[in-house]
Each structure stands twice: as structure tokens, then as C-alpha cells.
N, C-alpha and C positions, 0 to 999 in steps of 0.2 A: 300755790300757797293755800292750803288748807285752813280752817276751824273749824275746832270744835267744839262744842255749843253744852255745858251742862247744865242744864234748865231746870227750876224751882216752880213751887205753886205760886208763886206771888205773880200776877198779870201786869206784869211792864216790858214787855217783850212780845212780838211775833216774827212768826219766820214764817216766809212765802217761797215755795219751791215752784213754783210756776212761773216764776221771771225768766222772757227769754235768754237775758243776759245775764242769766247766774242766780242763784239762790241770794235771796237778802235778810237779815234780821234788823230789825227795828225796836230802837227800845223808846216807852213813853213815859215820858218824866212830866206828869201834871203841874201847872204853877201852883204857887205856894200862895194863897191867897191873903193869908196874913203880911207877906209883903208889900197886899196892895193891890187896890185891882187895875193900876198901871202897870204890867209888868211883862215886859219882850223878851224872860228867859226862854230859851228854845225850849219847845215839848219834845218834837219827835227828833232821833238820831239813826237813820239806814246806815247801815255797810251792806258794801256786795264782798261774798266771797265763792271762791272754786264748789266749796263746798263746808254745808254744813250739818251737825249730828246733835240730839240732842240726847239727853239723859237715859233713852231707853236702848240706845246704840251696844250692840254687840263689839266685846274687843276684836272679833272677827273680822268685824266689817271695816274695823278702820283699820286696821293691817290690809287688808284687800285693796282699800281705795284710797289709801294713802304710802304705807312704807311698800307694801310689795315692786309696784313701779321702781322706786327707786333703787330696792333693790335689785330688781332687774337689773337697771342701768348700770349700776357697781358691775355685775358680774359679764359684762360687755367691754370695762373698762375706764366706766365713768366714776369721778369722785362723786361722790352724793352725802348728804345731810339731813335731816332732820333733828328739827328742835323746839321744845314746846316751850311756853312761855302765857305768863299768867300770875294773878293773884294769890298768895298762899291760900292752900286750901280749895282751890279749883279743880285740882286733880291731873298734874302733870305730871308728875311723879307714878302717878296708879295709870296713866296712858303710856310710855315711855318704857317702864319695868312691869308692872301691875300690880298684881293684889296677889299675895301668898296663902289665903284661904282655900278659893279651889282653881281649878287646874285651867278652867275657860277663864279664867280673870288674869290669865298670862298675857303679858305687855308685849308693847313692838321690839323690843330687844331678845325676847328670849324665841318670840315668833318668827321675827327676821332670820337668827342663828338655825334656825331649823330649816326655815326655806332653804337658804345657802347652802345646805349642806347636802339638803334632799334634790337637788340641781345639780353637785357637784357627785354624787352616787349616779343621776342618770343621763351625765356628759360623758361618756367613757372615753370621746377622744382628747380631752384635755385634759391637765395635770396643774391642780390646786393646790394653794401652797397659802395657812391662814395663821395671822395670826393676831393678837388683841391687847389695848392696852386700855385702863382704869385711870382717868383723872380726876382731881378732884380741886376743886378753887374755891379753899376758904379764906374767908379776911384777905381776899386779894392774892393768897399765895397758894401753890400748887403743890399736892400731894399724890403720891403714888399709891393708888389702893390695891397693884398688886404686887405689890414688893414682898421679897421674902425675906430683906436685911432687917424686918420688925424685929426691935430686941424687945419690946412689951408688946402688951393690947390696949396700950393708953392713942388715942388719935395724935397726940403729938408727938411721939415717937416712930411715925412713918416717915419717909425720906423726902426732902424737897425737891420736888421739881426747878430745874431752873430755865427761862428762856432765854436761850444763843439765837443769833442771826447771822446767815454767813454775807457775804460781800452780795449776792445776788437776790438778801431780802428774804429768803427762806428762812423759817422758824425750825430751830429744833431744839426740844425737850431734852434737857441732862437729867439724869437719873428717873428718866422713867422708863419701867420696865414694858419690854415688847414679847410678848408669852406666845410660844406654839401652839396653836390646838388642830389637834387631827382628827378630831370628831366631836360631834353635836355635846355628848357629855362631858368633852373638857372644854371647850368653851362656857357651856352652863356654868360647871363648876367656878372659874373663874368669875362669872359674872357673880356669882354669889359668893364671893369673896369678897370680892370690891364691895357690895353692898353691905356686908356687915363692916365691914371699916368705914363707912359712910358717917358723918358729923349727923345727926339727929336730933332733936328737941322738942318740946312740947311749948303751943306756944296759946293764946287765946282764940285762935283762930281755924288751928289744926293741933290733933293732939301727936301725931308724926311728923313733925314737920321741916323738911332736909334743909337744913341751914348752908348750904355748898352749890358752888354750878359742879356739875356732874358730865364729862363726856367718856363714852363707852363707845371705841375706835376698833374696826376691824380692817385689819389691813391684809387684802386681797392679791395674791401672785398665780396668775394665769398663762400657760403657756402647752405649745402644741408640739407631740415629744417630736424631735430631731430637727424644729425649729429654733431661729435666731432672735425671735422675737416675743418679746414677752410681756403683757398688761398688768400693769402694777395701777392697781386703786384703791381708796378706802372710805371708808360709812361713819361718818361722824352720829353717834345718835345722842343727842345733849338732854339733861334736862337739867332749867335751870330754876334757880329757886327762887319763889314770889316772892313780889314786892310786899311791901307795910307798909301802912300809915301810924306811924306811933298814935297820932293824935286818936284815934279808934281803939286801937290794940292797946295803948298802955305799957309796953314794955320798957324795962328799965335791966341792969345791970350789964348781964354777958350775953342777954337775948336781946337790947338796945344796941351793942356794939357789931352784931353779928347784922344786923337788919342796917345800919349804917354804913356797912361796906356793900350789903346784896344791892342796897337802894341805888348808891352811887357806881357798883359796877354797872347795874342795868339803864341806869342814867348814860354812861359812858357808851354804850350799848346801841342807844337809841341815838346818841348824837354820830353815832357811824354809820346808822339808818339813816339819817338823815342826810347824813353827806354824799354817801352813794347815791339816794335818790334823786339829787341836782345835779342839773345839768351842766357842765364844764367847769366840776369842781375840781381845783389842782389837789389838794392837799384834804385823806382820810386821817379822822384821831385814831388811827390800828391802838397806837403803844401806849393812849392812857392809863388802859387795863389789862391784866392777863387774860381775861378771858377773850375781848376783843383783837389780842393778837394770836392766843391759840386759832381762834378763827375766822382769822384773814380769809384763808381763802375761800370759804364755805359763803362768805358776808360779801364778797365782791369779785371772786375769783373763778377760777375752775373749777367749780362745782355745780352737782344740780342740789338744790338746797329747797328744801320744805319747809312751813313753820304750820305748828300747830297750835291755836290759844285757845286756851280754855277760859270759859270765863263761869264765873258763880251768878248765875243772874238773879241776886237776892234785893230782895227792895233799898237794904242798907252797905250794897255792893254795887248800884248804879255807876258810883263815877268809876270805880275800878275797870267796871266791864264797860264802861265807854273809849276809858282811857289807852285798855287792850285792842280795841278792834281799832282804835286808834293808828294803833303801832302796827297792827297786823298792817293793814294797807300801804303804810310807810312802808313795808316791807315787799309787798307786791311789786311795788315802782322797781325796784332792784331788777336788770338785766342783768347773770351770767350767763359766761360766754365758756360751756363747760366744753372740754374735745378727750376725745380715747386718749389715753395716757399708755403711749405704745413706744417703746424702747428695747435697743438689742441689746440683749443679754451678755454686760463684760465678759465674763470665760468663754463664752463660743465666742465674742468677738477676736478677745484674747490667742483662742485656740486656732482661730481660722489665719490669723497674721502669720502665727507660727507653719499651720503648714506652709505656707505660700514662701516662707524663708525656706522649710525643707525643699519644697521643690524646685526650688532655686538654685540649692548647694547640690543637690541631687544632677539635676540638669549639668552644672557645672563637672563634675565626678563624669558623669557617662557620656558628655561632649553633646548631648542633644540642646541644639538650642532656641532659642526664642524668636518666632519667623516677623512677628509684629515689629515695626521701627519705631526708633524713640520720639516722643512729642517734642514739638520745641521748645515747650516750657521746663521739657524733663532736657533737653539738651541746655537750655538760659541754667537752670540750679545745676547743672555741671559745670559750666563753665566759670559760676560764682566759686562753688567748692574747689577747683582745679588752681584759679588766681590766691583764693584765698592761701591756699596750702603753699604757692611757691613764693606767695608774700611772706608767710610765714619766717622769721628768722632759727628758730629752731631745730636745731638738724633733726631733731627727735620726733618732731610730729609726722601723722602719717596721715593719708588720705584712704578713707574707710568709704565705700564704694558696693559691699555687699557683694553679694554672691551674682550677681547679673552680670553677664560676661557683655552684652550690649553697651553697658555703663563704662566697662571695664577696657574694651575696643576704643572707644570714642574718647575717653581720656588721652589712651596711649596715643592713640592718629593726633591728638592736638599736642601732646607732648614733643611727638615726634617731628610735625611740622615747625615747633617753635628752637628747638636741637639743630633744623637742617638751618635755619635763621643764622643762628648762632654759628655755627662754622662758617657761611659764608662771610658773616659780620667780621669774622676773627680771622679767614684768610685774607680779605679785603684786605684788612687793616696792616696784617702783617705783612702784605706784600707792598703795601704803599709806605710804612715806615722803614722798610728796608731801601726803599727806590730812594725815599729822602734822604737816609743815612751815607747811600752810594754819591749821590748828588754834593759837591763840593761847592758849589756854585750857586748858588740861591739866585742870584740876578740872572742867570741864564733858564733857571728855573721860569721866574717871574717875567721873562720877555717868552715862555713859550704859553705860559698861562698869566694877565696882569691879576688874577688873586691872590696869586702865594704872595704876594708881599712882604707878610712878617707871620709869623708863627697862628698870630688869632686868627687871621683869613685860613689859614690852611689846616685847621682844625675844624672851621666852619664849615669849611669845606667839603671835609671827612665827613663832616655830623650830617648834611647835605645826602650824602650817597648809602650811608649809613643809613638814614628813614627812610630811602628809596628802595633801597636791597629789603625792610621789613614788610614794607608796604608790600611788593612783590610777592614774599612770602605768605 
């Protein structure tokens, strides 16, 4: 977990990069002596973090030591994340996308999409497969910034995102669209798509200021030709929109309403930081907000996940940039348990059953057959399907057995055993109701056997030598 650090003249801050246990910033907040000269408000505030940059940092450098790693990992198989966070007007938005003036002030998204690409020109033994999607979460609700059903160029005539969840807790977005790019410039292109449909404002704080949480999704398909196995992963890069304090800012009508849902989505935000970070908590808030269920998994799941906070370290920005590294560390505590997302490709799975049925029917066709003997679990699910089928009252059904002539043997030898059963059971029988029928004399019967007695005995009797003859069999 990254910050980073955009630093002002005003001296209430320092950073020490000579900590063995990580870089720290420190900010000093003098008492207020008009208070009183009793007064135990804290002065100093340390955070440690991975690392930190301050205002003179190249965009270079923090794509180097921040997103490129992760992107690595993506392109290995792993999910990964990054996402900035911070006070409007910090510059999460100019870290994240960049600055459109000149060409080095290009952001992790558009630097990331280049790496990707310039890796996947010099992998020649793999075969990439990319593609990208634009969201966007305002007032709570989700919009698709690459749709092409836009009937205007008004913001509110983009399409709604909806979230579904299926039985196993998986999230998936309805109507938003998943775009192909096959190279570096239609991904760009796309990314600057979405960015001019992006919600925008001016507000007292920032004169651009993105009223929206923002995630720009690539999703990664890797695989080695005439392999059955294929790594599917994807790069959440978020950036979401700073908080306000009305009581500062002053905002009031459709810039108040807009800052009432950022504040309580990131509130919502933070109370799922906090839940992930204790210990033997049953129960996460995912579903308070959209945003917090878009990224479930990125916030507690299989991903590797970065966070980046900016903070404005201005005299009259103190508690905000307290408040942020605050969250940053909350955010530390989180353990993911990210793993390769490695699965065989349905059509070759699909295709490999299939042959395995041809050469099966094949086998069967030219008499060559199969030298391996069957398991006895493959003989127990024979012998279920075999009872089932002559339970069956239905003259009509059939017993489907496939092309395996093994399968097809072993039936028949049980069938046949239970047929030789049956004729004995049925000559028995007919030969001893005929002896009875011959027999005039029942009491001469019954002084040579005393069970024939009366008809029940001598059926019992029957039934007797009847389970003996099966058993036999």
C-alpha cells in the first residue's frame, strides 16, 4: 500500500526516508494557545508507509514503483487493483489518468495500457486476448461510459449499469459494455471516450472536479497455443472522488447533493475497511453501496490491491490529510489471499470429450478394444443404471451405455446371469406344480413331507427353494 505525498510550502509536515521500517511522514499541528495554556491536544501525527513522493515526483516514477508491479502480476494471472483516494483537489484524478497538456504528465492508466501491450509484442509464445470496460458511480448509480446506445450527449442519457448476483455471490454488471482492443491505440482511444462522458464540475476547491467514483477495467485473456489452459485476469484502476466538508466548501444546490452521496459512499467505504481489518468478523457491509460491491473483491478477496492517497498538505487541509493517512493504514491491515486464476478453456474441454466419444465409436466400428478393466465404482454406476432400467415399468425406455463395448459386455454377463435365474426359478416351479397337480392325495403328500399341510406351507415352501436357487445364482 502506497502514498503519495503532494506537498505545499506551508511547514507542518515532514518526511524521513531513513526509517529502517519504512519511510514516515509526520505532521505538527501546534496548540492553539488561545484555548488556554492547559491544553492536551495532540501536536505530532506519524504514519508509516511502503512509500512515499512528494510534489516534485515524476509520473514516471510512480508508474515504476507503484502500478508497473502490479501490472506485472495481471499479466502472470493475477487480479490486481489500484486505487487512489483522497481529498478533492489533491490530485487523484491527475495520478490515475493525468494531465492533457503535455505528453510526460500521462497517468497510470494510459502508461499501464502501453506497458501491456509492449509485453505482449515481446511474448511471442503467448496469445493475448484484451479487453476493457468504463464505469462510472454517480449518486450511488452506475453508468456506462462506453456505450454506444448514447441517443444524446447529455450524462443522463448513458445506460444504467445494474448489479446481479448469482447464487455463489459473484457480481455481475448488466449493461455494461466489455469493448475489444487489439492494440495500444484502441485502448487509448476508448479510454478517452469514457473520459469525456465523465460527470465534471467546478467546485471551490478544484476548478475540475470529478463528481463520480471512476473504474477503468482491463480484462486480460492469456493462453499458450495448442494448450487447454488459460489465465483469465483483470486491473481494476479506480479513481474515486474526494471528499467535502460542506462546512469549508459551502456548497449548496446540485454540487451539495452530489458531495452527499461521494461523502456517504466513502463513509460506506471505510466501514468495509474497517471490517476487513478485525479480526474474526462474520459479517462485511459489501452491499450498502455500489461501489463497495463493484469491489468486493479487490477490498477482501483475490486480488493484489494497492492504494494510493494523496493528500494536499496545506495549513487549512490538516484534518483532511490526517484523516486520509488515517484510512490509508486501515487499509494496510487488509490481508489478500490473491492466487493465478488458471482454468481450462470450455471448447478444448468441450472438444477433447468429443473426441474421446469418437474414439470410442471408432473402436467399437473396427473391433479394436480397450485392454484396461473397469473400476469398481465404474461397475457399482452399472449396476445402479442396469436395476434402474429393469425397475423401470416402461417398455419404452432404453438403457444408454455409450459406445464402450466394456460397459456393454458387463451388462449383458449380468443380464444374462439374472435370465439363466429366471428359467431355473420358472422350471422349478413348473415342475413341482405339476407333481402337485399329479398328486390326488394331499395327506399322502403331507405324511412324506409334515409341511405340506395346507396350501400356505407349501407355497412357503416353494418361496424357500426359490431364494435358494437365486442366491445360487
Amino acid at each position: 500500500h502506497c502514498v503519495q505525498v503532494l506537498l505545499c510550502r506551508s511547514k507542518v509536515y515532514s518526511v524521513d526516508n531513513e526509517q529502517q521500517t519504512g519511510p514516515s511522514l509526520e505532521f505538527v499541528v501546534p496548540k492553539d494557545l488561545a484555548q488556554g495554556f492547559i491544553n492536551n491536544k495532540k501536536e505530532s501525527y506519524r504514519f508509516r508507509f511502503q512509500k512515499i513522493f512528494d510534489q516534485s515526483t515524476k509520473q514516471e516514477e510512480i508508474f515504476e514503483n507503484i502500478a508497473k508491479p502490479v501490472a506485472h502480476s495481471v499479466l502472470t494471472g493475477y487480479n490486481g487493483t489500484i486505487f487512489a483516494y483522497g481529498q478533492t483537489g489533491s490530485g487523484k484524478t491527475f495520478t490515475i489518468t493525468g494531465g492533457a497538456e503535455r505528453y510526460n504528465d500521462r497517468g497510470l492508466v494510459p502508461r499501464i495500457l502501453s506497458y501491456l501491450y509492449e509485453c505482449f509484442s515481446l511474448e511471442t509464445t503467448m496469445v493475448y486476448t484484451t479487453h476493457v470496460s468504463y464505469l462510472e458511480i454517480y449518486n450511488d448509480s452506475g453508468y456506462d461510459l462506453l456505450s454506444s446506445r448514447q441517443k444524446g450527449s447529455g450524462f443522463e442519457n448513458l445506460p444504467k449499469v445494474v448489479i446481479m448476483e448469482d447464487p455463489e455471490q459473484n457480481i455481475h454488471l448488466k449493461n455494461l459494455s466489455l469493448l475489444q482492443s487489439v492494440n495500444e491505440e484502441e485502448a487509448l482511444n476508448l479510454l478517452f471516450l469514457g473520459e469525456t462522458n465523465r460527470m465534471i464540475a467546478e467546485t471551490p476547491m478544484n476548478q475540475a472536479s470529478t463528481r463520480s467514483h471512476c473504474i477503468f477495467t482491463v480484462h486480460l485473456c492469456r493462453r499458450e497455443p495448442g494448450s487447454a489452459t488459460v489465465h483469465r485476469s483483470k486491473l481494476h484502476l479506480v479513481d474515486l472522488a474526494g471528499s467535502d466538508r460542506v462546512s469549508k466548501t459551502g456548497l449548496n444546490g446540485q454540487l451539495l447533493t452530489e458531495a452527499k452521496y461521494i461523502n456517504v459512499s466513502l463513509h460506506y467505504l471505510e466501514q468495509v475497511i474497517i471490517a476487513l481489518s478485525e479480526k474474526n468478523r462474520s459479517h462485511i457491509p459489501y452491499r450498502n453501496s455500489m461501489l463497495t460491491s463493484v469491489l468486493r473483491d479487490s477490498l477482501g478477496g483475490n486480488c493484489m490491491t494497492t492504494m494510493i492517497a494523496t493528500v494536499a498538505v496545506e495549513r487549512r487541509n490538516i484534518d483532511e490529510s490526517i484523516s486520509t493517512c488515517r484510512f490509508a493504514q486501515r487499509v494496510s491491515l487488509i490481508n489478500n489471499e490473491a492466487v493465478v486464476n488458471e482454468e481450462l478453456d470450455p471448447l478444448i474441454a468441450h472438444l477433447k470429450r468429443e473426441i474421446q466419444c469418437l474414439k470410442a465409436e471408432l473402436s467399437m466400428v473396427t473391433g479394436v478394444q480397450r485392454e484396461e478393466q473397469l473400476t469398481e465404482d465404474e461397475k457399482l454406476k452399472l449396476e445402479e443404471l442396469l436395476k434402474a432400467f429393469l425397475d423401470d415399468p416402461n417398455p419404452e425406455v432404453s438403457l444408454n451405455l455409450g459406445p464402450d463395448m466394456r460397459k456393454i459386455q458387463h451388462c449383458y454377463s449380468r443380464l444374462k446371469v439374472q435370465t439363466i435365474c429366471w428359467i431355473i426359478l420358472t422350471s422349478y416351479a413348473n415342475s413341482f406344480l405339476s407333481h402337485l397337480k399329479s398328486s390326488t392325495n394331499k395327506q399322502s403328500i403331507g405324511s412324506c413331507n409334515p409341511y405340506f399341510k395346507n396350501d400356505s406351507l407349501l407355497l412357503l415352501h416353494f418361496s424357500d427353494h426359490a431364494t435358494s436357487i437365486l442366491l445360487q445364482c
